[in-house]
C-alpha positions as CSV (number, residue, x, y, z in Angstrom):
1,X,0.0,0.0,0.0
2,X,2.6,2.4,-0.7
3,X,1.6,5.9,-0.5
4,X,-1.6,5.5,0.0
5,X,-3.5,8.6,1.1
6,X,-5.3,8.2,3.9
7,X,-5.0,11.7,5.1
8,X,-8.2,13.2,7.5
9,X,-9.3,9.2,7.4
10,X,-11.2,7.8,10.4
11,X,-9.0,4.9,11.2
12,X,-10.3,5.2,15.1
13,X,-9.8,1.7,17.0
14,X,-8.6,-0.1,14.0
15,X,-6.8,-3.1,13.6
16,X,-4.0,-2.6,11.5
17,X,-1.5,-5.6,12.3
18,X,1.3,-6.3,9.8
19,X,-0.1,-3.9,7.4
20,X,2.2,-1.9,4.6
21,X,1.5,1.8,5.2
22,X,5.1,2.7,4.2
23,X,4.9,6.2,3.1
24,X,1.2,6.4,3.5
25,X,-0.5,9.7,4.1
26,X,-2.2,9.7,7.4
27,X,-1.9,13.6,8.0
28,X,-4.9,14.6,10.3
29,X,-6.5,11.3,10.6
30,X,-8.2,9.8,13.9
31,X,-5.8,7.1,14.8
32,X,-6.6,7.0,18.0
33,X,-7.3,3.3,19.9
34,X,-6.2,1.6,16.5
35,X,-3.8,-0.6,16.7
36,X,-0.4,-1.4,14.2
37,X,1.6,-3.7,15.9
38,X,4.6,-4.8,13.6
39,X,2.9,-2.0,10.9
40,X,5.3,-0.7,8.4
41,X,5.0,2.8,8.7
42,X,8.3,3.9,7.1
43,X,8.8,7.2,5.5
44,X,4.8,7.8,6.2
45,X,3.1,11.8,7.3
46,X,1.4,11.4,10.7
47,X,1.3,15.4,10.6
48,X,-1.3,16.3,12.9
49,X,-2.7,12.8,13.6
50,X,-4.7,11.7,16.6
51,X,-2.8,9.0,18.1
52,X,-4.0,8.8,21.7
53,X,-3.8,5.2,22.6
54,X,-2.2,3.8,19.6
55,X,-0.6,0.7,19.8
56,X,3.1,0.9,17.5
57,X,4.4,-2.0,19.2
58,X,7.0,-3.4,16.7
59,X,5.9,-1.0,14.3
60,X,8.9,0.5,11.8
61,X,8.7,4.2,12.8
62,X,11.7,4.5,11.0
63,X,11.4,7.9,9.1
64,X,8.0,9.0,10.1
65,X,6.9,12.6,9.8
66,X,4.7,14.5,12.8
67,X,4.5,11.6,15.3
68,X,4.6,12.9,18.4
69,X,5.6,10.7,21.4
């Protein structure tokens, strides 16, 4: 799924284990409760994404624009 554009997307409490979100945009999308253990999220635009309570366990982070921790 490589640069998909998810941006503004309501992705709230989904499961997204494994998936392939490298480069994805996901600028101002709800993210929040959804879960991407072991995602790839390399090179992807979290720019003004709600992550509260995201799960990245495992997740490649490498890269990533506008997470904030």
């Amino acid at each position: 799924m490589d640069e998909t554009n998810l941006s503004n997307a309501n992705l709230s409490g989904a499961d997204l284990t494994d998936a392939d979100l490298g480069k994805a945009n996901l600028t101002g999308a709800n993210l929040s409760k959804a879960n991407f253990t072991k995602a790839d999220l390399e090179d992807a635009n979290l720019t003004n994404a709600n992550v509260t309570d995201t799960i990245f366990t495992g997740a490649d982070l490498e890269r990533v624009i506008g997470l904030r921790r």
